[in-house]
C-alpha positions in Angstrom: 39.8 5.3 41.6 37.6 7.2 39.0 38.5 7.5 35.6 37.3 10.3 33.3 37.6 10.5 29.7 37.5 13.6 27.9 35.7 13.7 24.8 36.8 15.5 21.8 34.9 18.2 20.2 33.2 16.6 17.5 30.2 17.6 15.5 28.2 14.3 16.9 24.5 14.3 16.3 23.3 18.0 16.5 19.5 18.7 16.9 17.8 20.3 14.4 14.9 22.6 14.2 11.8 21.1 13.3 10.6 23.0 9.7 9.5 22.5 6.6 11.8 21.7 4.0 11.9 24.4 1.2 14.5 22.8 -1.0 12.2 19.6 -3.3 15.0 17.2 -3.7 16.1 17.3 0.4 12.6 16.9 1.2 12.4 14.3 -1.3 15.4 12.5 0.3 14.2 13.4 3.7 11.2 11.9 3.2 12.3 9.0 1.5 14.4 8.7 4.5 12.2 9.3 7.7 9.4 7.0 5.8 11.4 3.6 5.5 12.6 4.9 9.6 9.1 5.2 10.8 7.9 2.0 8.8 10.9 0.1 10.7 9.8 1.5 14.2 5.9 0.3 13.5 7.2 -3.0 12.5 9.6 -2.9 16.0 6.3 -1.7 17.7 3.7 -4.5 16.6 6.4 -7.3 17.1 7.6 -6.2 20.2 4.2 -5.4 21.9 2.3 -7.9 19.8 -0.2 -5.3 18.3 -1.5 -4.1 15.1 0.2 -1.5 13.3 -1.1 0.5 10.2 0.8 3.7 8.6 -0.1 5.4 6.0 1.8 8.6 5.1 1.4 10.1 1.4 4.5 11.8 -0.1 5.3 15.5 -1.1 4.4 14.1 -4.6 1.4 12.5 -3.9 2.0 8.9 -4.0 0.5 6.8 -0.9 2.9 4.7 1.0 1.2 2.3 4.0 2.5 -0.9 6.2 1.2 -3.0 8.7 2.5 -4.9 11.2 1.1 -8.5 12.0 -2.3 -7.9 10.4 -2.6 -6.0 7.1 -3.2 -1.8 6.6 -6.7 -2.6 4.7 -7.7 -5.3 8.0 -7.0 -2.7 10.4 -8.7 0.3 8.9 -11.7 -1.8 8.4 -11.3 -2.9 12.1 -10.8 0.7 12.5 -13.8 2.5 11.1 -16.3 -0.4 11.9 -15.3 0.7 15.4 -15.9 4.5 15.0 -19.0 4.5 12.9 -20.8 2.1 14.5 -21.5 3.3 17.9 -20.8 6.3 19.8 -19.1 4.4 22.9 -16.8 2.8 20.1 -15.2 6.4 19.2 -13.3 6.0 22.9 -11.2 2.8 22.0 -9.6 4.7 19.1 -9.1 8.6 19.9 -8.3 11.0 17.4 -4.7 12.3 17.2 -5.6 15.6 16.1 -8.5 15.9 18.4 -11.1 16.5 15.5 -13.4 14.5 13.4 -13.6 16.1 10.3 -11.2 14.6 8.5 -12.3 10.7 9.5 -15.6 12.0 8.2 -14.1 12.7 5.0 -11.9 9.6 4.9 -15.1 7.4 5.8 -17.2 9.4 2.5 -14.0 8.5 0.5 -14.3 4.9 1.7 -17.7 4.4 1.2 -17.8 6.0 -2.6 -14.4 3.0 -3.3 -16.7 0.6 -2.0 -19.7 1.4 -3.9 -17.4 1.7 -7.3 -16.2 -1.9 -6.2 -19.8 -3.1 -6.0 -20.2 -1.6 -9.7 -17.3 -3.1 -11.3 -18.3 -6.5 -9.8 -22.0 -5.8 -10.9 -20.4 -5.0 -14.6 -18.2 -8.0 -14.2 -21.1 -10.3 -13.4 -23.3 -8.8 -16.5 -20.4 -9.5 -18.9 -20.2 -12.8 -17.7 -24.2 -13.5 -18.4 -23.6 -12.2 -21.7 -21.1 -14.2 -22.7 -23.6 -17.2 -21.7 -22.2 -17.8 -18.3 -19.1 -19.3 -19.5 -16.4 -17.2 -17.9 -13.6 -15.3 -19.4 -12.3 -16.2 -22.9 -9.5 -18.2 -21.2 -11.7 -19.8 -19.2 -13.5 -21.8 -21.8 -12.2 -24.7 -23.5 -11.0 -25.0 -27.3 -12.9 -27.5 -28.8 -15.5 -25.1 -30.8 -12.2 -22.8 -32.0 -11.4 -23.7 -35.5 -7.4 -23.7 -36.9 -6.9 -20.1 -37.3 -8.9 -19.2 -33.8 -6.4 -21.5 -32.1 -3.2 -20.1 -34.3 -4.3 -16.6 -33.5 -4.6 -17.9 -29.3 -1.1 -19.2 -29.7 0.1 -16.2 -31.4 -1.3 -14.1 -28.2 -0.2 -16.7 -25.8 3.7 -16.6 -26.9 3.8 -12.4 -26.7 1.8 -12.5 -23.4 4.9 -15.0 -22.0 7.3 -12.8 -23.7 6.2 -9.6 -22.4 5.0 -11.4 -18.6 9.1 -12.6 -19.3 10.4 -9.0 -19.8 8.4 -7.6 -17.0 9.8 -10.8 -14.4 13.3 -9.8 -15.7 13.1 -6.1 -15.9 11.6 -6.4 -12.0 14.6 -8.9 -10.5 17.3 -6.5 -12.1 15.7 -3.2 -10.2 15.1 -5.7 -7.2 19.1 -6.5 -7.3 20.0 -2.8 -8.3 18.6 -2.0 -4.9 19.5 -4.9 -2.3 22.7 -3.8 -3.6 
């Protein structure tokens, strides 16, 4: 003996048309939204099929959101374009969503000119340190040849670096438990 249960006529979960948001602070939410969802499911993905993950999506305003499953974004893109760039017969193992090249090229230029800057700023960093006679950052070297109003004025720094490194810690855990909240 079959029992059927009739359903009420609720609204439920209604499909929706696939478009572009016109109004900024639903696309905002929206956004917001879908991110943290498709974030979850790339974590759910990696630990469920023990692979790496990388998403990187940039927002309607511009700011670039990425996560990773069990290996970091930065490893896996690596991974990623030493695979594509290096040998024809690589390009296979990771196929293009959108079927087309032209932006990975651009990516790759993009990657190549942050890597180059990097190699400047640790060339700069290096000179500075040979100026200074290979001794390291100021608070790297020791005190001895400081005289009483060089180590006042250290202090002096020293206390308003922990105050404002305090402020910062504090200002950070109140957002932190504004939002677990």
């Amino acid at each position: 003996m079959e029992a059927t249960v009739k359903r009420k006529g609720g609204s439920g979960r209604k499909k929706i048309e696939i478009k572009k948001i016109e109004n900024k602070c639903y696309l905002q939410a929206t956004f917001s939204k879908r991110r943290t969802s498709l974030f979850r499911k790339a974590a759910e993905l990696s630990a469920t099929c023990g692979v790496d993950v990388a998403v990187i999506v940039q927002s309607p305003g511009g700011n670039v959101f990425a996560a990773g499953g069990r290996s970091s974004v930065t490893t896996i893109v690596d991974r990623y374009l030493a695979a594509t760039s290096s040998t024809p017969n690589n390009a296979d193992q990771f196929p293009q969503a959108d079927g087309g090249g032209q932006e990975r090229d651009q990516d790759e230029e993009q990657y190549a000119q942050i890597l180059k800057e990097i190699e400047a700023e640790k060339i700069k960093e290096k000179s500075l340190m040979e100026s200074q006679g290979g001794e390291g950052f100021w608070w790297e070297r020791g005190f001895d040849d400081l005289d009483v109003n060089e180590l006042e004025e250290h202090i002096a720094a020293m206390e308003t670096l922990r105050k404002n490194v305090s402020a910062k810690a504090e200002e950070k855990a109140k957002a932190n438990n504004i939002a677990a909240s």
